[in-house]
FIDODO-391658 format. One record per residue (C-alpha): x, y, z; residue number from 1; residue in one letter. Coordinates in pm, 1 decimal, decimal comma, m for minus. Last residue first. Layout:
N
R        xx        yy        zz   nr  rest
R         X         Y         Z  NUM     a
...
END
This chain:
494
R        xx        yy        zz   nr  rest
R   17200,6   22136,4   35207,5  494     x
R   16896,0   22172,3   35391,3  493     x
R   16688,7   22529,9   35347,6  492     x
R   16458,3   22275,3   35142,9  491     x
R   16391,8   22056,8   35470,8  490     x
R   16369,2   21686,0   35354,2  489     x
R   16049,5   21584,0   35418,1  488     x
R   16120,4   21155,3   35414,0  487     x
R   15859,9   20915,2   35246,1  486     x
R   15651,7   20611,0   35426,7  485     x
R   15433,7   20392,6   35239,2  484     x
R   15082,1   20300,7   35306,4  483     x
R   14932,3   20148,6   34948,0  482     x
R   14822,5   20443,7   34764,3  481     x
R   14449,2   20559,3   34763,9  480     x
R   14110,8   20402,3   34552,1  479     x
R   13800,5   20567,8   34678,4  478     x
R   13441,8   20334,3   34741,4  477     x
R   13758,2   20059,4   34786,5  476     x
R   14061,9   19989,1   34605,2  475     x
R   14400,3   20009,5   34745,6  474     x
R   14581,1   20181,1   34438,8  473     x
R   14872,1   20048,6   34229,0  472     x
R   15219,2   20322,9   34302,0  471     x
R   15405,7   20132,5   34507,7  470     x
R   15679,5   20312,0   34581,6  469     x
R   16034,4   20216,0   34423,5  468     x
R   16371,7   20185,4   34498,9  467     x
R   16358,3   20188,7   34867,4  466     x
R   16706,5   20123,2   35036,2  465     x
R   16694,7   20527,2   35222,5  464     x
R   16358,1   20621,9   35216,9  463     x
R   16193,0   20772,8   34913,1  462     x
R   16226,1   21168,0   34871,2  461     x
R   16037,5   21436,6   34921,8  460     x
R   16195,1   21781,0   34906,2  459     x
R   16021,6   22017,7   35106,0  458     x
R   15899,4   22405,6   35203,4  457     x
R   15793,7   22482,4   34843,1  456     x
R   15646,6   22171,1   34764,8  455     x
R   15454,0   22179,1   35111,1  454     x
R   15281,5   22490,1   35082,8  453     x
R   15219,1   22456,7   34699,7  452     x
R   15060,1   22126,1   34784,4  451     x
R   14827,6   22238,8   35071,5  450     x
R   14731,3   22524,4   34878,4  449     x
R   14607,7   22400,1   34574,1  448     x
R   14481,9   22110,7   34713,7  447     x
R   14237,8   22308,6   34935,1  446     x
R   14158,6   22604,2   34718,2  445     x
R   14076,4   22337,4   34443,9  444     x
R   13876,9   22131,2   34677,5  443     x
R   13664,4   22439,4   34838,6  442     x
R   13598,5   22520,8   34424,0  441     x
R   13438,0   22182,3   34391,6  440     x
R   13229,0   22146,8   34675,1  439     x
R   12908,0   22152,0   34515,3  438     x
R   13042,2   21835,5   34303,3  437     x
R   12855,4   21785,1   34006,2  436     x
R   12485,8   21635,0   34017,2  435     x
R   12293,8   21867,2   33743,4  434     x
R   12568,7   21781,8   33472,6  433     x
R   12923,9   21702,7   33530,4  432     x
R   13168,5   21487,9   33791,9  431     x
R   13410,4   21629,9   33999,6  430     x
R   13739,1   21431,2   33833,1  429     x
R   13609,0   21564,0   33471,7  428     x
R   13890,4   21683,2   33290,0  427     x
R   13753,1   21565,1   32953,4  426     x
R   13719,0   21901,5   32836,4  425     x
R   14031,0   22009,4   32907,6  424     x
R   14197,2   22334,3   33024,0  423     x
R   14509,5   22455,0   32878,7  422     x
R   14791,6   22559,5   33093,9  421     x
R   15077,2   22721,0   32894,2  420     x
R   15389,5   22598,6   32840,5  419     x
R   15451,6   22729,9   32479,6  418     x
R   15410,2   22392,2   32328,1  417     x
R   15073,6   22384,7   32543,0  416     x
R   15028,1   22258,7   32865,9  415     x
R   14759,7   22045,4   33056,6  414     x
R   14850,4   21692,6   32902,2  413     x
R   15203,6   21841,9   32973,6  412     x
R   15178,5   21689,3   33333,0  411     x
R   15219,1   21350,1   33204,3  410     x
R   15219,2   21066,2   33482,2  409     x
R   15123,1   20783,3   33210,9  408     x
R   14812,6   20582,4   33147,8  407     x
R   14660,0   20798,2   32922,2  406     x
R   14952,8   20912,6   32716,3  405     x
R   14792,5   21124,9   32441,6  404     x
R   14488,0   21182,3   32666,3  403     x
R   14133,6   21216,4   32485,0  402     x
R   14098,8   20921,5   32280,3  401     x
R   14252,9   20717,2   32491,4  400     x
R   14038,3   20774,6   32793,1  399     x
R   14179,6   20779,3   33089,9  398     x
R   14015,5   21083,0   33274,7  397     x
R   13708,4   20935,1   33144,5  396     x
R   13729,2   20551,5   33218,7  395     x
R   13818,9   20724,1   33532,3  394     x
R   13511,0   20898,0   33534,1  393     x
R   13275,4   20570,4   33471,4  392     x
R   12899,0   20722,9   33473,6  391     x
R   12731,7   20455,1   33688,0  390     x
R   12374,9   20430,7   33599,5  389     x
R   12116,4   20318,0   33829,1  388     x
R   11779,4   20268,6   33670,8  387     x
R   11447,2   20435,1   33773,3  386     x
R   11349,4   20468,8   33394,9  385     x
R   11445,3   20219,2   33127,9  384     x
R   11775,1   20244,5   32967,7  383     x
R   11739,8   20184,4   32591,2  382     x
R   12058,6   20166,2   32349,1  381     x
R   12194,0   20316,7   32044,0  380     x
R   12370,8   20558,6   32135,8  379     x
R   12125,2   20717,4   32420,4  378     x
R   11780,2   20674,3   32496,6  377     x
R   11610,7   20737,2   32777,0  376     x
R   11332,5   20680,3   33008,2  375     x
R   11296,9   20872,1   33270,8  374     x
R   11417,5   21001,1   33620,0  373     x
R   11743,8   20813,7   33558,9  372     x
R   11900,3   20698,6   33857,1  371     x
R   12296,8   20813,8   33936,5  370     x
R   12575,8   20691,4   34065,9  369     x
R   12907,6   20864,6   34192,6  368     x
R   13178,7   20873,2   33966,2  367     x
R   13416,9   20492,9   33948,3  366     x
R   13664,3   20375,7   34178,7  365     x
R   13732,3   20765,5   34288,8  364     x
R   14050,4   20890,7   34385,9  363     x
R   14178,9   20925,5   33994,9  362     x
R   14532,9   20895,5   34015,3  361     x
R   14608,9   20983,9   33627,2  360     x
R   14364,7   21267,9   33624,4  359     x
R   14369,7   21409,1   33948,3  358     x
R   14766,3   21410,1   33984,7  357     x
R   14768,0   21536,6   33654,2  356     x
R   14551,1   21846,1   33734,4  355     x
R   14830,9   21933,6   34035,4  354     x
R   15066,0   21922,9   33759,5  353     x
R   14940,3   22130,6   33558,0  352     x
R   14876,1   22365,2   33803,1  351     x
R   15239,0   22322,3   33928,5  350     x
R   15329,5   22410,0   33513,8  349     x
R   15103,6   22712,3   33462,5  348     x
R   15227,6   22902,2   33771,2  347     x
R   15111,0   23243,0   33787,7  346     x
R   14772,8   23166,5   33694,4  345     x
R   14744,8   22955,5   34031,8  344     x
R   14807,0   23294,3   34221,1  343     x
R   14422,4   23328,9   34291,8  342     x
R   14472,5   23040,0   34519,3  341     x
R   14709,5   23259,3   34758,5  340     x
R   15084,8   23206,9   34762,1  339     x
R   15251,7   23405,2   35049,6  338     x
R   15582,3   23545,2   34968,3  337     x
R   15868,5   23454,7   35151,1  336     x
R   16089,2   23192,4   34953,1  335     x
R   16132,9   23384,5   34626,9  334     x
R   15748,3   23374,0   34475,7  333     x
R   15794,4   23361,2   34079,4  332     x
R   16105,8   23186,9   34026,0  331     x
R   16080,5   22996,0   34384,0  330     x
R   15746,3   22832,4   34231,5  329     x
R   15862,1   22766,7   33931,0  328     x
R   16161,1   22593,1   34047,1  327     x
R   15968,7   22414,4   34317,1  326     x
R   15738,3   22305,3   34084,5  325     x
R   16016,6   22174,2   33805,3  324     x
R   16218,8   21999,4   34082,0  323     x
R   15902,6   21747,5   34166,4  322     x
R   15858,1   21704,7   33815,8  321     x
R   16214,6   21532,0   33786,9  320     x
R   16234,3   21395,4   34131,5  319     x
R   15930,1   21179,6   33960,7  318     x
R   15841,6   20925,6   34254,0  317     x
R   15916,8   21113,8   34503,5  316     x
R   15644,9   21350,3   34355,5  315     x
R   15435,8   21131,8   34261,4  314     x
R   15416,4   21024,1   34615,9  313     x
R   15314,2   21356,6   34757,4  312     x
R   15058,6   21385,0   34476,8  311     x
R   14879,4   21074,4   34569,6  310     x
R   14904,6   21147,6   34953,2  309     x
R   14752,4   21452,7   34833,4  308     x
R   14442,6   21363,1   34608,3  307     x
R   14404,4   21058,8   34865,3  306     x
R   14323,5   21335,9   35141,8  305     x
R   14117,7   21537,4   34928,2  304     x
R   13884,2   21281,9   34870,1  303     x
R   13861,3   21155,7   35231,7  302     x
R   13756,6   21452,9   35376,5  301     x
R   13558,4   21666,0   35119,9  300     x
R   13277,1   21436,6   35019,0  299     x
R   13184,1   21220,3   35340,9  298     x
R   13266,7   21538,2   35570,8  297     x
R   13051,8   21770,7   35360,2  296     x
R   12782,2   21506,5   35318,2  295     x
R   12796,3   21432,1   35727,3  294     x
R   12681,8   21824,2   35757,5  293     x
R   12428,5   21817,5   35517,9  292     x
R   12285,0   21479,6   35723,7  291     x
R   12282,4   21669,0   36035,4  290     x
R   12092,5   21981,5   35836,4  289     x
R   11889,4   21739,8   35714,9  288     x
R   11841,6   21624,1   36055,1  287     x
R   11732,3   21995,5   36208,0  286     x
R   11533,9   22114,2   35968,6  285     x
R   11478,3   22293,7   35662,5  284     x
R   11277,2   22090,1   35395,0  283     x
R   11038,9   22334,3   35403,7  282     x
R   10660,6   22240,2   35193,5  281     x
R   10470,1   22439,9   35504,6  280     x
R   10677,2   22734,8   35496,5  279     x
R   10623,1   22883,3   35812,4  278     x
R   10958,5   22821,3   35963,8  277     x
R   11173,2   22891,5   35658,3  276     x
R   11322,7   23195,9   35777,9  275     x
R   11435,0   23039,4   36106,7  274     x
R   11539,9   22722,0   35935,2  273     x
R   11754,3   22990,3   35663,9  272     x
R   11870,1   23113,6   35964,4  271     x
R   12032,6   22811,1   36122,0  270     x
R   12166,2   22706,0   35819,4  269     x
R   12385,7   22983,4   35796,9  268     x
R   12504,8   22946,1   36134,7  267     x
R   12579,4   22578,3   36071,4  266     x
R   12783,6   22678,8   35752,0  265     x
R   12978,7   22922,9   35902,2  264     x
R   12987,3   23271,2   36088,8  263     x
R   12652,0   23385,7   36019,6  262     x
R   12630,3   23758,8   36151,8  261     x
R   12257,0   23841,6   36299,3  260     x
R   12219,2   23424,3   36326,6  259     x
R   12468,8   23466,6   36596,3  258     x
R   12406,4   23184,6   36782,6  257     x
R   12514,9   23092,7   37099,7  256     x
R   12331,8   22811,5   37259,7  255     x
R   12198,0   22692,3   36919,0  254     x
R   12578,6   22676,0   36762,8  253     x
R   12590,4   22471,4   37077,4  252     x
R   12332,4   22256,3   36982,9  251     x
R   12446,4   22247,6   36598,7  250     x
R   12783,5   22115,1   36709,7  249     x
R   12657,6   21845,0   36898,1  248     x
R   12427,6   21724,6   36581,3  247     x
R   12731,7   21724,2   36403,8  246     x
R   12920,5   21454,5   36639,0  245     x
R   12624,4   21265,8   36640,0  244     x
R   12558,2   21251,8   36275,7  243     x
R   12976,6   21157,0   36253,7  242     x
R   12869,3   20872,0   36522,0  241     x
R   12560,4   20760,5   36343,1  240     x
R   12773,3   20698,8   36050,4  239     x
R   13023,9   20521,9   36227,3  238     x
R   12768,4   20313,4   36394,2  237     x
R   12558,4   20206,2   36039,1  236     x
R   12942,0   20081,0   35938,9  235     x
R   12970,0   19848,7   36213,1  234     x
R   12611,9   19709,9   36148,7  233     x
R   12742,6   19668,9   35834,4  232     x
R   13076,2   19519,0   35939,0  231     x
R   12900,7   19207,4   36127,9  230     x
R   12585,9   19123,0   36310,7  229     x
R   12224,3   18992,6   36162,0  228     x
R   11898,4   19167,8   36172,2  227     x
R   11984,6   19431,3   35922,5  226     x
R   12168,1   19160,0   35689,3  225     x
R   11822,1   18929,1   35617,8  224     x
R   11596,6   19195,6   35491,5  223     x
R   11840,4   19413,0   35307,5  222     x
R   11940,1   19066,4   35099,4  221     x
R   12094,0   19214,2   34762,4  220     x
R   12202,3   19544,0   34938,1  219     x
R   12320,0   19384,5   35289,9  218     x
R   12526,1   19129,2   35080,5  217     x
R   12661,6   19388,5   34849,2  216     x
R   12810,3   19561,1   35186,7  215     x
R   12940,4   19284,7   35332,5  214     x
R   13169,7   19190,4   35041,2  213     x
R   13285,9   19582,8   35021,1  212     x
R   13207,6   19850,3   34816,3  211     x
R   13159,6   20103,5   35108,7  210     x
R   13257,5   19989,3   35419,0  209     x
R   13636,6   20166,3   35399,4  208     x
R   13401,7   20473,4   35380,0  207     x
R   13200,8   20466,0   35687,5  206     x
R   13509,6   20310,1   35861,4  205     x
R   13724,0   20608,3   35762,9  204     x
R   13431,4   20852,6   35897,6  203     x
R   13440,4   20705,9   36233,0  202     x
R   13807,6   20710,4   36260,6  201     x
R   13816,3   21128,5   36203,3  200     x
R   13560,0   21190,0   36395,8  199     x
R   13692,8   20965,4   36708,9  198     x
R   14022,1   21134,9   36657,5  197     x
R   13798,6   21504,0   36695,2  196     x
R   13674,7   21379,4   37018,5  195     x
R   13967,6   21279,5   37174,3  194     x
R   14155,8   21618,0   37079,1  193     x
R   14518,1   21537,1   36940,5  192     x
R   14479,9   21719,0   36617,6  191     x
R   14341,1   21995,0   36773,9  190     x
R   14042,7   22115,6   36646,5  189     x
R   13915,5   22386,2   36437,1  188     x
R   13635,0   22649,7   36423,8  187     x
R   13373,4   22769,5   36247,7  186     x
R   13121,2   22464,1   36280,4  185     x
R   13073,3   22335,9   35872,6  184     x
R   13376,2   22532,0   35725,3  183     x
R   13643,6   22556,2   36002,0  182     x
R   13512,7   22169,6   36093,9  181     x
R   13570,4   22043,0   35685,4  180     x
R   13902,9   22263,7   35721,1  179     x
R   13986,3   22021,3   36030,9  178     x
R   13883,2   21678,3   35807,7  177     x
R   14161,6   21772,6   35539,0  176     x
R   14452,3   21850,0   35817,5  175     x
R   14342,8   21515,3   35990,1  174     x
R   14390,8   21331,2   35649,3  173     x
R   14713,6   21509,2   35562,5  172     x
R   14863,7   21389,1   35884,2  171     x
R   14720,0   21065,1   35917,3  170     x
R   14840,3   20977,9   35576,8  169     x
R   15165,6   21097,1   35545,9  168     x
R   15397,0   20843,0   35651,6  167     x
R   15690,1   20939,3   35807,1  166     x
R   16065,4   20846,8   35674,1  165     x
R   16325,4   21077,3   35851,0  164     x
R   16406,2   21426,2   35723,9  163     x
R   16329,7   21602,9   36045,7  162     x
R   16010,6   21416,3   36156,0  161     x
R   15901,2   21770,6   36323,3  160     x
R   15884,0   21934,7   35986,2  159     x
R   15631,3   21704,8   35843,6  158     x
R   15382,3   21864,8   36148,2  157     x
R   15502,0   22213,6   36131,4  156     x
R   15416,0   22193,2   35727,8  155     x
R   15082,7   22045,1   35808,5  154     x
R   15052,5   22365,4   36059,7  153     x
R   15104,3   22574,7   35813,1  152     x
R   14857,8   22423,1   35580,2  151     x
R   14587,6   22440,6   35841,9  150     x
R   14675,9   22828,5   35854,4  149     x
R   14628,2   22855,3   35472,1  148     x
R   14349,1   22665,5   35519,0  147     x
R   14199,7   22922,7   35754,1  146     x
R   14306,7   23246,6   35491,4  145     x
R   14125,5   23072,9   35190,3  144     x
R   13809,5   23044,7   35447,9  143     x
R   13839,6   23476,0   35467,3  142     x
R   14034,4   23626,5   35194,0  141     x
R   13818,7   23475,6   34893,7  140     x
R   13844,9   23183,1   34663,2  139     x
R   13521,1   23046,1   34893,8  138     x
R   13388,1   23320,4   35087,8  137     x
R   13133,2   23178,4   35300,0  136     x
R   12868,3   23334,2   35092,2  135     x
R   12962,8   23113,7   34816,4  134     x
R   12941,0   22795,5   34988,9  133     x
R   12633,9   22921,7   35082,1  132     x
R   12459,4   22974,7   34787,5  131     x
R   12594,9   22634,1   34646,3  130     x
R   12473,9   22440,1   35005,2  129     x
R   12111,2   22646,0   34970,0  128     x
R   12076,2   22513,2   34613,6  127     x
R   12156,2   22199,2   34732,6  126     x
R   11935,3   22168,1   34975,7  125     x
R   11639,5   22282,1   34788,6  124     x
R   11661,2   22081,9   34492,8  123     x
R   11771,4   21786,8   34722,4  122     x
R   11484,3   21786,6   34905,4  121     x
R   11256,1   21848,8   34598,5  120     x
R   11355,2   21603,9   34434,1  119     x
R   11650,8   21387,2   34546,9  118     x
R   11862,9   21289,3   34822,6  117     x
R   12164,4   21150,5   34856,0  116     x
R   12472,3   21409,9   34817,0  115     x
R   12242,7   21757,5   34955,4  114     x
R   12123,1   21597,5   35290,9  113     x
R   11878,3   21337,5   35361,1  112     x
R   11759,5   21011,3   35226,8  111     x
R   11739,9   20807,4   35531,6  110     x
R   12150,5   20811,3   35528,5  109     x
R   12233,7   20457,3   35707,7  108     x
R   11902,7   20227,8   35636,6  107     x
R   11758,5   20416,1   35271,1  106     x
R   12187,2   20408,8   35213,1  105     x
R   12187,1   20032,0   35288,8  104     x
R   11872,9   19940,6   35086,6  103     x
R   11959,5   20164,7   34753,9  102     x
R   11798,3   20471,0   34650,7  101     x
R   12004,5   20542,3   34354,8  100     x
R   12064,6   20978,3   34305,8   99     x
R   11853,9   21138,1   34058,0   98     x
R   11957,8   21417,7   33790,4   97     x
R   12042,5   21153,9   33525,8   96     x
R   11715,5   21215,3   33286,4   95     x
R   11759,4   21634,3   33399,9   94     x
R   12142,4   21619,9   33260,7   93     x
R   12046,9   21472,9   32934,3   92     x
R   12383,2   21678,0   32736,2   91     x
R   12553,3   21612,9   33017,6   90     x
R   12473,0   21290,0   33223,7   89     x
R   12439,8   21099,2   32897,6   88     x
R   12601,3   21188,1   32572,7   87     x
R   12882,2   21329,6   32778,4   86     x
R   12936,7   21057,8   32930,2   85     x
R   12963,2   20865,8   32617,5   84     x
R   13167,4   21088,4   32446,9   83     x
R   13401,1   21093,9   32741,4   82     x
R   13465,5   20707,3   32778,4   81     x
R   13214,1   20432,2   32949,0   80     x
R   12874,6   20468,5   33073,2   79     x
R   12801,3   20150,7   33301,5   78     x
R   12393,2   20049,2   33334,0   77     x
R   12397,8   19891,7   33658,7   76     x
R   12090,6   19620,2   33750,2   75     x
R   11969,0   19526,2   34076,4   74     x
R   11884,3   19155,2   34132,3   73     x
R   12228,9   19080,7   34271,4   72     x
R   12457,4   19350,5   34115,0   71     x
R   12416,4   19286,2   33785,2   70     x
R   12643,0   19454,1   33525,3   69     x
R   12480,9   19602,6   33198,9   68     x
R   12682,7   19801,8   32927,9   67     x
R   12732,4   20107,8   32755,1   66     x
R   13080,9   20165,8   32598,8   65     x
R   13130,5   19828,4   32454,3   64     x
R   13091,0   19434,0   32597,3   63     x
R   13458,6   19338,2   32603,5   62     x
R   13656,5   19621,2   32572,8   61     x
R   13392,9   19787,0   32844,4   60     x
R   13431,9   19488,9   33100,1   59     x
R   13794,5   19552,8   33076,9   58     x
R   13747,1   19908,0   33163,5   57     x
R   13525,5   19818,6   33480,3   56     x
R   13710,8   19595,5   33694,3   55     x
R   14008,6   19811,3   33640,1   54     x
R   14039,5   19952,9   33960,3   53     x
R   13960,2   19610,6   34120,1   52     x
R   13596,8   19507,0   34204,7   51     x
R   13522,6   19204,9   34430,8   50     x
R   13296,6   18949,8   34426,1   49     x
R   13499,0   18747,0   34192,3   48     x
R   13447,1   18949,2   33938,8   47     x
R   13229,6   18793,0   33697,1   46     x
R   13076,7   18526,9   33976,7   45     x
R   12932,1   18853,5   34114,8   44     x
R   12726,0   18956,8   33781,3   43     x
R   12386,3   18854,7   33885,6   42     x
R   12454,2   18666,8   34276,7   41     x
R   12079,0   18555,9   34307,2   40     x
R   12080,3   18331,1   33979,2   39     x
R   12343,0   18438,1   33678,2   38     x
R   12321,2   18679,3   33480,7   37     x
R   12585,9   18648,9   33201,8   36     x
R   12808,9   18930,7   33123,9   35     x
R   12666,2   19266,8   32983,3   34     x
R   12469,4   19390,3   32698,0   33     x
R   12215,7   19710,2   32751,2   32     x
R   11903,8   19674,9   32895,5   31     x
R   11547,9   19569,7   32883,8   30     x
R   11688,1   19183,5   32741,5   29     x
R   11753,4   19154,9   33094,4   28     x
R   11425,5   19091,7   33192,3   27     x
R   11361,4   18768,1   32975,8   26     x
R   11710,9   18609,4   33069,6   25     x
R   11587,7   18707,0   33474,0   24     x
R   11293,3   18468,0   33394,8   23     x
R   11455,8   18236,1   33272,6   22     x
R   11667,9   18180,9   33536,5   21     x
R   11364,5   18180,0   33735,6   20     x
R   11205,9   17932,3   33513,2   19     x
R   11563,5   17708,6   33558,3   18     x
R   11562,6   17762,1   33932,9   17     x
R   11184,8   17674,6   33983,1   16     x
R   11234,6   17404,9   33767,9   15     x
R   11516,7   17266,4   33986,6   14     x
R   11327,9   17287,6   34290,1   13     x
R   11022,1   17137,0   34157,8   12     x
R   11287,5   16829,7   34031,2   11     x
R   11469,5   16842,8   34427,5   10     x
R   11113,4   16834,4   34547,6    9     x
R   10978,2   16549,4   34345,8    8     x
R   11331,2   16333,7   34486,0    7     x
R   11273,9   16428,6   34818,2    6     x
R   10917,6   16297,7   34758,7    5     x
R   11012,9   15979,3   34646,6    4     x
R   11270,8   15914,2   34888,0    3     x
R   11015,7   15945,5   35181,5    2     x
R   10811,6   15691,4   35008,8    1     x
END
């Protein structure tokens, strides 16, 4: 008897599984093509679980431009190659102007801030995050001036290794995360300050989290992962630790504000809460202010960091190139002269350069998602409202039909026969539409100067007995080099 009905279950069980299966076969035909759905994983199986950079592009020769991958029971529309961007989050801008509400980011980022949120949250905290940007005097004298000074003290840093192999990272990643605190607090830190190293490693767990094994699981089963331990709950501490660490910084800024002469981005903040006070629909307040804070850090740490350990290899990796900056840059600034961000027309081929690094070492797996706010219609195909939608930008910035050598290091993708920078349209490393990068022109200043500063003071070269750095990305929410070490060489040095 007991066989019998172990046998009936294991046939109800199978039904189940096969109407389910069904089921999902019945729902998918809603979107665009994409592998088999499979069961509870979706699209897993595909990839092994895990993406690689280029997870994506091979999925597009297969299935086309727009496609479907599963992610679980949540499905990701994929927009492939400029045109199709374009078609989408460009020319529709206001159908792509949401942000994915997903379990883990509803659990670490309670949909806060200016990168997350959406409606009128995010209308009003980005607009205040573009105004201010701009008061604080991006491309002008003043926050220009402070990462000029955090440059300078890179340079002092590479300078103390004397030649010998050092690797970069830690460096250029503290350097990046101390003109995040000029900008958001008004001051820096020292690189050795306790606090500011536990800053620094908090937000490089949030990130290594993100696209990993533990994170699907906690987005397919949200239920299930928030009770249990392991890197999520990990991850949810890092995060609280960077809201922490802001939330300390807006108490003090509390203690002694100046709110009569805003000095950074907490300051201005502070006012526009104080203005705001009576306005009953407000979104002004103390954690989205936290949360505005962590979205600086999240989007202009780590980012600029792999921009420059990318170009820093590059550059030992093409003495060729490298030569060509430093001769430009000696031919129109001697070895004296400051070089300020404006002076980026001055040098067509470093800016070219600096555009290539973007382009070929994209730090981004894929852009930042987005959730249509309607249903649309695009190409062909049908995307029904309230799905995420991943517009590929490296698919993008390596499109074939835009780049003559796609895959190559090419700066003269930026220069005419003349030698002349030429903007592109498919240069799209900061996103488009409604949801581009509010930090943009900090990132430019940033790079800009940070590379010029250190081209012009060094030679990099591999160590002594390495032929060749590895130049395929570590792949996670951003892609970076491998760790490899590379030696400063002094340019007053014989």
């Amino acid at each position: 008897m007991a066989i019998w009905w172990e046998v009936v279950l294991l046939i109800i069980l199978i039904l189940w599984l096969i109407l389910h299966f069904l089921k999902q076969l019945w729902e998918s035909r809603l979107y665009p093509p994409g592998p088999l759905r499979l069961p509870f994983i979706g699209n897993l199986w595909w990839f092994g679980f895990k993406f690689s950079a280029d997870t994506l592009a091979k999925l597009a020769k297969q299935y086309g431009n727009i496609f479907t991958i599963w992610i679980g029971h949540i499905p990701m529309v994929i927009l492939s190659g400029f045109q199709t961007v374009k078609e989408g989050p460009i020319k529709q801008s206001e159908a792509f102007a949401e942000r994915p509400l997903t379990p883990f980011l509803k659990a670490a980022l309670k949909e806060r801030g200016i990168l997350l949120s959406n409606g009128h949250t995010w209308k009003q905290q980005r607009r205040f995050g573009q105004v201010t940007m701009r008061r604080l005097g991006l491309g002008k004298k003043g926050l220009e001036h402070q990462i000029e000074e955090v440059a300078q003290e890179l340079v002092q840093i590479f300078a103390q290794a004397k030649g010998q192999p050092l690797d970069p990272m830690l460096p250029i990643t503290n350097s990046a995360c101390n003109v995040i605190c000029t900008l958001a607090f008004g001051h820096r830190f020292s690189l050795e300050d306790k606090e500011f190293l536990k800053l620094t490693e908090a937000l490089e767990s949030s990130l290594n989290f993100a696209g990993t094994f533990f994170h699907v699981l906690y987005e397919i089963f949200p239920f299930v992962m928030k009770h249990l331990p392991g890197p999520h709950q990990k991850a949810l501490l890092s995060i609280e630790t960077v809201l922490s660490f802001g939330k300390k910084e807006v108490e003090r800024h509390k203690e002694h504000h100046s709110l009569h002469e805003p000095r950074d981005f907490i300051d201005f903040y502070l006012l526009q809460m104080e203005k705001n006070k009576d306005v009953p629909d407000s979104t002004f307040d103390d954690e989205n202010l936290s949360q505005a804070i962590f979205d600086l850090f999240l989007a202009g740490t780590d980012t600029t960091s792999g921009t420059l350990q990318w170009a820093l290899l590059l550059m030992a990796s093409h003495p060729d190139i490298q030569d060509k900056v430093r001769k430009e840059i000696e031919d129109v600034f001697g070895s004296s002269q400051i070089i300020h961000y404006q002076d980026r027309k001055k040098l067509p081929y470093t800016t070219a350069v600096i555009h290539e690094v973007m382009r070929s070492k994209y730090v981004f797996l894929f852009g930042a998602p987005r959730q249509t706010t309607e249903d649309v219609n695009m190409l062909g195909y049908f995307i029904p409202k309230g799905t995420l939608v991943i517009p590929d930008l490296r698919s993008v910035l390596l499109d074939p039909k835009e780049w003559e050598t796609p895959d190559e290091f090419n700066p003269h993708h930026f220069l005419d026969k003349d030698g002349h920078f030429v903007e592109k349209e498919a240069f799209l490393p900061f996103g488009a539409g409604l949801r581009a990068c509010v930090g943009e022109q900090l990132a430019w200043i940033e790079i800009f100067i940070f590379f010029t500063s250190l081209l012009r003071s060094f030679t990099f070269r591999p160590p002594e007995g390495v032929k060749e750095l590895n130049q395929e990305p570590v792949v996670g929410l951003t892609t970076h080099p491998h760790p490899y070490k590379l030696c400063a060489i002094p340019t007053s040095d014989p």
